[in-house]
C-alpha positions in Angstrom: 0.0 0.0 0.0 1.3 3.6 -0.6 1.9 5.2 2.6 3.2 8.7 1.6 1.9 11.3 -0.4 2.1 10.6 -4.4 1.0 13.4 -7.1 0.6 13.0 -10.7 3.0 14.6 -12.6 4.4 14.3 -16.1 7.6 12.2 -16.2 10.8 14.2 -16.9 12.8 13.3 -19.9 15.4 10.7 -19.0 18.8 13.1 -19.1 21.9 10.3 -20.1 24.2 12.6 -18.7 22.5 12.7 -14.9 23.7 10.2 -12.4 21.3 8.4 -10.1 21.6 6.0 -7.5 20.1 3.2 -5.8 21.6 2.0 -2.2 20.6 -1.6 -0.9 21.3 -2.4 2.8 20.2 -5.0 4.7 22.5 -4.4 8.1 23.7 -7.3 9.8 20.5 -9.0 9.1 20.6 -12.2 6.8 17.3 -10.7 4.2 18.6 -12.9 0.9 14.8 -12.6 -1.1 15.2 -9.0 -1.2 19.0 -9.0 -2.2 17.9 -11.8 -4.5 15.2 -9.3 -6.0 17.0 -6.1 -6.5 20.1 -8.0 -8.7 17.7 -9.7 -10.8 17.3 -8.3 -14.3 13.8 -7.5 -14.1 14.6 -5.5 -11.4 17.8 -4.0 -13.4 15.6 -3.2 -16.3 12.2 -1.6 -14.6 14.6 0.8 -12.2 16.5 2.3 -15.5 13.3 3.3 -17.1 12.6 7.1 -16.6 9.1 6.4 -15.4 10.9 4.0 -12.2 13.5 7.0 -12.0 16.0 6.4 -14.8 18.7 5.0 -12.3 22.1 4.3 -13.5 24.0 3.1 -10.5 23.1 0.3 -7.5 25.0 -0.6 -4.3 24.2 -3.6 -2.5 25.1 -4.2 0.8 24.2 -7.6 1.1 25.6 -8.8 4.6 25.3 -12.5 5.7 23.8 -13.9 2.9 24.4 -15.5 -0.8 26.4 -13.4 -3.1 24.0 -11.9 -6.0 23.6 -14.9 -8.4 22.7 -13.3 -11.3 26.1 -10.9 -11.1 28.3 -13.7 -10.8 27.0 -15.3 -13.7 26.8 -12.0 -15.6 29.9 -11.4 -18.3 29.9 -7.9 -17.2 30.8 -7.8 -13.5 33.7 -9.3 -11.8 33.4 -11.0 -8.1 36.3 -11.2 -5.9 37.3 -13.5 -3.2 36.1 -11.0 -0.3 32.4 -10.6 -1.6 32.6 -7.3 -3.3 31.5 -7.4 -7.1 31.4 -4.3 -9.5 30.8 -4.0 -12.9 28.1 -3.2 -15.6 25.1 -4.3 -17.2 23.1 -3.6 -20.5 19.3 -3.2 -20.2 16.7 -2.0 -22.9 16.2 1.5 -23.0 12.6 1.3 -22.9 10.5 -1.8 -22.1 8.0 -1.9 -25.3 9.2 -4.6 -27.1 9.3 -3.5 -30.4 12.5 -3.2 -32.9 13.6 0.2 -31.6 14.7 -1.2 -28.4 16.2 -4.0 -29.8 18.6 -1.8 -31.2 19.1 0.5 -27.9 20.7 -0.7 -24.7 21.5 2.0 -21.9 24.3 0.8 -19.1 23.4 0.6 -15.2 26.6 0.1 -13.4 26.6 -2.6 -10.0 28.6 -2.5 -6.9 28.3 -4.7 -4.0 30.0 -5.6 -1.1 28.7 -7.4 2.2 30.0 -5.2 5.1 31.5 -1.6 5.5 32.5 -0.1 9.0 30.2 2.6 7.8 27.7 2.7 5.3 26.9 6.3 5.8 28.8 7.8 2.7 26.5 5.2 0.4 23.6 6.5 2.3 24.4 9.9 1.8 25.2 9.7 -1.7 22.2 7.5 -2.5 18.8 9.4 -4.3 17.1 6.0 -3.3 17.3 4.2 -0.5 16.3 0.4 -0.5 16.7 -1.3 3.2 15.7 -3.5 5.8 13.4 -2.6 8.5 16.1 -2.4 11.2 15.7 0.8 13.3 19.2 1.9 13.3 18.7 1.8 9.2 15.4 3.2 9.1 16.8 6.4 11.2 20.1 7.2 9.3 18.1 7.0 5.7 15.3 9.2 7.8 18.0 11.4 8.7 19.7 12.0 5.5 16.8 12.1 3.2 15.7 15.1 5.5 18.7 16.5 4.9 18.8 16.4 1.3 15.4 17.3 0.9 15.7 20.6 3.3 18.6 21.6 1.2 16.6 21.7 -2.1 13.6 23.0 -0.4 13.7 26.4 -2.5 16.2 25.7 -5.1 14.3 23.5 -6.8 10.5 23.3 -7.4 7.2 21.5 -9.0 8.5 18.8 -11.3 12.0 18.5 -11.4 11.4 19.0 -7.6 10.0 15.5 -6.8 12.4 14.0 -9.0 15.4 15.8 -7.0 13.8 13.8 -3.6 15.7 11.8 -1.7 13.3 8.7 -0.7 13.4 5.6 1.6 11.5 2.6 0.8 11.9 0.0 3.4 11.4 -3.6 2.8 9.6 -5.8 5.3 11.0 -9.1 5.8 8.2 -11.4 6.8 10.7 -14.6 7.8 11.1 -12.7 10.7 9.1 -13.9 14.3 9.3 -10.7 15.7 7.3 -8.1 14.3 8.7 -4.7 15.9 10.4 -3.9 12.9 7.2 -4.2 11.2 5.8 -2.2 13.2 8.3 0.7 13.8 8.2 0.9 9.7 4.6 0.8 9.6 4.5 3.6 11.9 6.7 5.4 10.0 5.0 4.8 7.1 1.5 6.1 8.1 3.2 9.6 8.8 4.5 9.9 5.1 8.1 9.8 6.3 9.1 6.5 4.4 7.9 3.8 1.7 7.1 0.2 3.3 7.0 -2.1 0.9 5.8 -5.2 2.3 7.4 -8.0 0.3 10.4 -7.9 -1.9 8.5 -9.7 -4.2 6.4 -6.3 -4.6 9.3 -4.8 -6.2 9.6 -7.2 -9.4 6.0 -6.9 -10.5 5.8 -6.5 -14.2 3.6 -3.1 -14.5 6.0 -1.9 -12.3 3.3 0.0 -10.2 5.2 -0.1 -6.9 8.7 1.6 -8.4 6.6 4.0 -9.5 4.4 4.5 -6.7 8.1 4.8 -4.8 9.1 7.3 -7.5 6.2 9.3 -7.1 6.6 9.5 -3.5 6.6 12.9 -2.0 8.4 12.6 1.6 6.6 14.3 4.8 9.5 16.3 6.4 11.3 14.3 8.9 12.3 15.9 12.3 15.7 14.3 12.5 17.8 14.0 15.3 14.8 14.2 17.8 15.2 11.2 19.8 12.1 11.8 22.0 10.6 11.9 18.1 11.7 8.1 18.0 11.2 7.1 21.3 7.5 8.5 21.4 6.8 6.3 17.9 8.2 2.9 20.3 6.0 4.0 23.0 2.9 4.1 21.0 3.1 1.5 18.7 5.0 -1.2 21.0 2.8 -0.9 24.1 4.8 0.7 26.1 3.4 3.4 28.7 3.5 7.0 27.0 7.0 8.6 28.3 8.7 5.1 29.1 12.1 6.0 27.3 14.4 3.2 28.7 12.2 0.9 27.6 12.3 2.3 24.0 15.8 2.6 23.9 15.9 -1.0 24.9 13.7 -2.2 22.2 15.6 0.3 19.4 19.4 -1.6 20.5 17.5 -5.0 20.1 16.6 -3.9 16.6 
């Protein structure tokens, strides 16, 4: 379901020469559907489209799991012993299969890796954020979308506004037992701060409704830094009595 504020707008002409780029995390967490999901080709192929955003870069921090298969089969990209993989692939330029396609391939370059000491510069650099529904990951992307977003607040406007938004879509993973996560994101979610996407499995549909519903996306402004901002969301949707901090902060180190 969309949980943030979408408007209709006329998409702007893909620009070759414009950068954009997608960041996977999935923490420390072992989440291999959704890494399996965004290094498939479908996946490749709808993001690069200017309707889904026209990106042209993807990091994947991939953490415990299965290197990518698809990238280590792929001619393109070379793996190394320690995980990381980088290299390029060739996807249609649009997806109408007809013969002008056939004929037109546009480049969307990979990197992946499974840990960093920080991921914060991959964050930052990120236009799209794709992660797990860890707290500590929901509230760094929170942070430096707002941060992003209040810098272009003026400089930028209407159309090529929403496309200059930084955006977090967060990816439930429903393997899980314990549904905090779920519900921190959900909560999140309902005030327009964030995407929730509830299955990776969302993400490779063939109309491609929910990238685009995620491109769409219009970002309520986040408060960041406000701790008591965070601590109030645990409180109310975990049960906890209204002010009971150290119990939050409990819960948001288990997470």
């Amino acid at each position: 379901a969309l949980l943030a504020t979408t408007v209709k707008a006329e998409v702007m002409p893909n620009d070759e020469t414009v950068a954009r780029f997608i960041f996977v995390t999935v923490g420390t967490t072992l989440f291999d559907p959704l890494v399996e999901a965004v290094s498939s080709r479908n996946f490749l192929e709808m993001v690069a489209q200017p309707i889904n955003g026209g990106y042209t870069d993807i990091t994947i921090q991939y953490g415990k799991g299965r290197r990518p298969k698809f990238f280590e089969s792929n001619k393109g990209v070379n793996s190394e012993d320690d995980g990381t993989f980088e290299g390029t692939v060739e996807v249609p330029s649009n997806l109408v299969r007809d013969e002008s396609c056939l004929k037109e391939c546009r480049t969307i370059r990979v990197r992946g890796y499974r840990f960093k000491p920080s991921l914060e510069a991959d964050m930052r650099s990120a236009d799209l954020v794709v992660s797990h529904a860890g707290a500590g990951s929901i509230m760094e992307g929170l942070a430096l979308c707002a941060e992003r977003n209040d810098r272009e607040e003026g400089v930028v406007s209407g159309e090529r506004k929403i496309k200059n938004m930084k955006k977090l879509a967060v990816v439930i993973n429903s393997r899980l037992m314990d549904d905090h996560q779920t519900e921190l994101a959900g909560a999140m979610g309902a005030r327009g701060y964030l995407y929730v996407v509830r299955d990776p499995s969302l993400l490779l549909l063939r109309d491609g409704r929910v990238l685009k519903e995620i491109e769409d996306v219009v970002p309520t402004h986040f408060p960041g830094g406000d701790d008591r901002e965070f601590a109030a969301l645990l409180d109310e949707h975990m049960g906890f009595a209204v002010g009971d901090t150290a119990k939050a902060k409990e819960t948001k180190k288990q997470m």
